[in-house]
Legacy VTK file of the C-alpha trace (Angstrom):
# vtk DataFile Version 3.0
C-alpha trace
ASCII
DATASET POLYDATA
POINTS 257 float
58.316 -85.397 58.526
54.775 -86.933 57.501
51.841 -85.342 59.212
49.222 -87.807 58.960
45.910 -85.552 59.556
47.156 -83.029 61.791
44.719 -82.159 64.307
42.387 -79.328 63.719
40.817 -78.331 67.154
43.038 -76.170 69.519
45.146 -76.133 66.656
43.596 -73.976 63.762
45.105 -70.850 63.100
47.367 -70.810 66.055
51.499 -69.677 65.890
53.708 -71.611 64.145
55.357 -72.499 67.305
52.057 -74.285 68.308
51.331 -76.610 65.445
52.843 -78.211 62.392
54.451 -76.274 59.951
57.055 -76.958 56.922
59.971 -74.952 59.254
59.676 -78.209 61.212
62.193 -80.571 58.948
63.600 -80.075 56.029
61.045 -81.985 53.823
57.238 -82.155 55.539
54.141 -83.773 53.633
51.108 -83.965 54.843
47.830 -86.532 54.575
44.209 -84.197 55.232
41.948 -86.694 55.687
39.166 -85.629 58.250
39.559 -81.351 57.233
35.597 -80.454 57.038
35.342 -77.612 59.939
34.961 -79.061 63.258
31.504 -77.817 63.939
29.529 -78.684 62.649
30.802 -82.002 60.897
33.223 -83.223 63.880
36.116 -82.717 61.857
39.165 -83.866 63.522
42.051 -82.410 60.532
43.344 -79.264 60.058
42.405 -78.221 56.527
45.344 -75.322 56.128
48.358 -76.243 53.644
50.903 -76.400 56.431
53.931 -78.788 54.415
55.880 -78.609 51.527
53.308 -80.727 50.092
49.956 -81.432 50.947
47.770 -84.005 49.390
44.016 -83.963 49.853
42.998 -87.563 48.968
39.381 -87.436 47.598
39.248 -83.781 48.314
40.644 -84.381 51.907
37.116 -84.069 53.880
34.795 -87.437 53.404
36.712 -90.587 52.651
34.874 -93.087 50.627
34.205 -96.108 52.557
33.542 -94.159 55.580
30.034 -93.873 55.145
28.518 -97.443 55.746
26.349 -98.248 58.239
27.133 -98.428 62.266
26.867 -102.058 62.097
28.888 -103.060 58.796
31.348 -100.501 60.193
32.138 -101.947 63.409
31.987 -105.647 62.613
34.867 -104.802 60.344
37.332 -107.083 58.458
40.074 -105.798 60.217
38.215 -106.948 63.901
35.384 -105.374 66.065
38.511 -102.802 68.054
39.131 -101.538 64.279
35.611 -101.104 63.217
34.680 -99.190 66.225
38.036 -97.021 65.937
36.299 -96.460 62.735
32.903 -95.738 63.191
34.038 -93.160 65.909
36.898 -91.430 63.310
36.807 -93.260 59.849
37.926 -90.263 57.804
40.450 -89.219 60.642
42.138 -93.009 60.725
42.316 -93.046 56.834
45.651 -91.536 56.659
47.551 -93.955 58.564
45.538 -96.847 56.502
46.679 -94.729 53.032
50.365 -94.267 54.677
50.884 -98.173 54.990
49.427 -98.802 51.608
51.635 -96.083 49.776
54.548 -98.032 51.196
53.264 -101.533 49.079
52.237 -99.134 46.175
55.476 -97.236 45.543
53.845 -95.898 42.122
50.829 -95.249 43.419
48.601 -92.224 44.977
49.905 -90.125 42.295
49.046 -86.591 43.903
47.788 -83.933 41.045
48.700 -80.268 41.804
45.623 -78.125 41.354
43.676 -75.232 42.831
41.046 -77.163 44.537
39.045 -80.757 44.201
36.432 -79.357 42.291
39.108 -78.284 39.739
40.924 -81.666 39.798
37.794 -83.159 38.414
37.831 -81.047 35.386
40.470 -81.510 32.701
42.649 -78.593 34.063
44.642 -80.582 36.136
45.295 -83.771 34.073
48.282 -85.223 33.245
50.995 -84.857 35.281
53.049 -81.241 34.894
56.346 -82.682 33.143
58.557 -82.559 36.388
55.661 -85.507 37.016
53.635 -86.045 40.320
54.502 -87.105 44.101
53.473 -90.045 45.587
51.335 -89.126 48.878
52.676 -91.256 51.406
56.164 -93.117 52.116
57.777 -91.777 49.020
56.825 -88.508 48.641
60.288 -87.300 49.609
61.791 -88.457 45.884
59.656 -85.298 45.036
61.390 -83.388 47.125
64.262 -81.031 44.774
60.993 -80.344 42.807
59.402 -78.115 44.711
59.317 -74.544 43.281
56.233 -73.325 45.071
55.321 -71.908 48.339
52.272 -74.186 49.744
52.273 -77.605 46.989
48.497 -78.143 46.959
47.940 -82.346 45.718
44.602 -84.072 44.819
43.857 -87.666 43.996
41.670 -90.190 44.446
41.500 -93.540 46.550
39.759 -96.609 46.775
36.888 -97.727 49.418
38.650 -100.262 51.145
42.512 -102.037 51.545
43.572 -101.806 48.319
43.458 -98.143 48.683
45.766 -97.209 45.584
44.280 -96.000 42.603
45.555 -95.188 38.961
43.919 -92.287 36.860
43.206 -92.450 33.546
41.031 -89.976 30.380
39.352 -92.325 28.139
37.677 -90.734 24.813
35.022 -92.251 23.077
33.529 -91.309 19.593
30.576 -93.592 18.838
29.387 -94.823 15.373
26.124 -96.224 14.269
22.597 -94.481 12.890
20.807 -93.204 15.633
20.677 -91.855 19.014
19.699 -93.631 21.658
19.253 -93.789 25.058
21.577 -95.932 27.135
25.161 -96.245 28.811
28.820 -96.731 28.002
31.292 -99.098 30.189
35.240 -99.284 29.182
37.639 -102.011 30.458
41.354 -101.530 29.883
43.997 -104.342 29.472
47.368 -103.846 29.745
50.679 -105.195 30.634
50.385 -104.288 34.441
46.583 -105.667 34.982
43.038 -105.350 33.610
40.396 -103.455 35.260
36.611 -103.792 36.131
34.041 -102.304 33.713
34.078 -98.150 34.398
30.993 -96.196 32.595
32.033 -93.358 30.922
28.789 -91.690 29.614
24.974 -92.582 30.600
22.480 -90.709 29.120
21.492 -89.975 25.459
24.113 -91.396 23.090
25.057 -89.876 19.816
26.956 -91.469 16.876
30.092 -89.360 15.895
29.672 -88.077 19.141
32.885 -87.827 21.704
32.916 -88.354 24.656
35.288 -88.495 27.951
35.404 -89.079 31.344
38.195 -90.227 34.261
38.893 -93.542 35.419
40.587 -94.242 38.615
41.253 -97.806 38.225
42.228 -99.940 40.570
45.291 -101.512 38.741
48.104 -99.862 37.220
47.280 -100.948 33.700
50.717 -100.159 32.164
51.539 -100.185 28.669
46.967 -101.081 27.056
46.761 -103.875 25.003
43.453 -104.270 24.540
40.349 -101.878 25.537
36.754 -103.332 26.172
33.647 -101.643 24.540
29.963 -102.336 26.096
26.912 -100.415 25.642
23.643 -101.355 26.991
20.601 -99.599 26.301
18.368 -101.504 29.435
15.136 -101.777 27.480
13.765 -103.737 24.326
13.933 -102.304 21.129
12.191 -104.152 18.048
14.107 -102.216 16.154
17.761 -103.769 17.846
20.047 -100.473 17.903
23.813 -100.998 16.792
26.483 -99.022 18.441
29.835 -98.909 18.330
33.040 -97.404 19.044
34.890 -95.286 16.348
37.897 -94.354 18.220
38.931 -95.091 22.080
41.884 -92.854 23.441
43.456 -94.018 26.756
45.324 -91.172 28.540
47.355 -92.233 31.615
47.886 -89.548 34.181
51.295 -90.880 35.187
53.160 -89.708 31.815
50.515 -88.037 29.981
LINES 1 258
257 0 1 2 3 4 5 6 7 8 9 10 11 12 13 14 15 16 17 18 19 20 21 22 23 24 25 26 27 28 29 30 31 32 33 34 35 36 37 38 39 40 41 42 43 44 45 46 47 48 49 50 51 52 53 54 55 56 57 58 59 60 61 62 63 64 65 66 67 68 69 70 71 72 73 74 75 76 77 78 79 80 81 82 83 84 85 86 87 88 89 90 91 92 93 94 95 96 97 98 99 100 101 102 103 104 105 106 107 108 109 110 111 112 113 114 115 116 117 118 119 120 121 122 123 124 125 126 127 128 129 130 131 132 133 134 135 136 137 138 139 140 141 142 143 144 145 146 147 148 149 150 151 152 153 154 155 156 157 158 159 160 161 162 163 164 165 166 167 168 169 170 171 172 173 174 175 176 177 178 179 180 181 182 183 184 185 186 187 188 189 190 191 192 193 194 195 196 197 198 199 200 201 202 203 204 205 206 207 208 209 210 211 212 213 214 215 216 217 218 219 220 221 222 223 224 225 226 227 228 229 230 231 232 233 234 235 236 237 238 239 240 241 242 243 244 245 246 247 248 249 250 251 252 253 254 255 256
């Protein structure tokens, strides 16, 4: 049983007779899209771990995407009915749109057990345990004899728009050269399954034989890296023309660690 944003209002912390709960079927998952609290923020989705697994895509309370303007928003790609369904309950709507997506991306929307969102970003949650992650969406039941605990709590990332599957990746980067200097880093990855856009991965004050790392949730799944890109800019003149490098660049995929 998928519960695709269970509703929140009349809902919320009623019996379990009530509302949707993992004594329902024997295998329920469940999408939170829309789980801010319904006052102030108009949230529509219960925010409670209610399944066997629950996945809280982008931390399971504003969807990216959903905050464009009224106008973009309703004259929508999808038609003027769609963009007003939107603009009325974007965050709400995203689970069916990340439901129907899952079932094109059977490797994707790898859901990452952690305590919370704010955790997920850290490194405390990345890679995958070694029993691996569930898929939010259409095949999260091949998870399913892997559940050992009570409430499964899952967090990953998604895209703005149809494609909505992303793939995460740690990339490390220890500069060379002679000085610091102010600026930014972008990495590309190449790789058997795709190549990605440019992703920047440290902006700020850069440091030979410093490291550095940061996440990537690309939008291909980039498969076995071939070939990684290395750009630096540091957006202003200098007479004295900087060199920067890259000593080492580690690509960690989330999928198999």
């Amino acid at each position: 049983l998928s519960g695709l944003d269970p509703a929140q209002p009349y809902f919320q912390d009623t019996p379990l007779e009530v509302r949707l709960d993992k004594s329902d079927a024997e295998f329920v998952d469940i999408i939170h899209t829309d789980s801010a609290p319904t006052i102030p923020y108009l949230g529509f989705g219960i925010p409670t771990a209610i399944g066997h697994l629950d996945f809280y895509p982008n931390g399971g309370k504003q969807m990216p995407g959903c905050g464009k303007n009224p106008v973009s928003q309703i004259v929508d790609l999808d038609g003027i009915w769609e963009g007003t369904r939107d603009f009325v309950a974007c965050n709400h709507l995203r689970s069916y749109k990340y439901y129907s997506d899952s079932i094109i991306y059977p490797d994707g929307f790898l859901g990452y057990p952690c305590a919370s969102y704010d955790v997920f970003e850290t490194e405390t949650c990345f890679p995958c345990p070694r029993e691996g992650c569930p898929n939010m969406g259409h095949f999260a039941d091949k998870f399913k004899g892997k559940i050992k605990n009570n409430f499964l709590k899952l967090y990953l990332n998604t895209g703005e728009a149809r494609d909505f599957a992303l793939w995460r990746y740690k990339v490390t980067v220890t500069l060379s050269g002679r000085s610091k200097i102010k600026g930014y880093v972008n990495i590309a990855l190449y790789g058997s399954g795709g190549n990605t856009r440019q992703y920047q991965i440290i902006k700020g004050t850069l440091k030979p034989a410093n490291t550095y790392t940061n996440f990537i949730d690309a939008e291909v799944n980039v498969g076995t890296v071939t070939k990684v890109k290395f750009l630096w800019n540091n957006n202003q003149l200098n007479p004295t023309f900087p060199k920067l490098g890259a000593a080492t660049i580690t690509v960690q995929s989330g999928e198999n660690g």
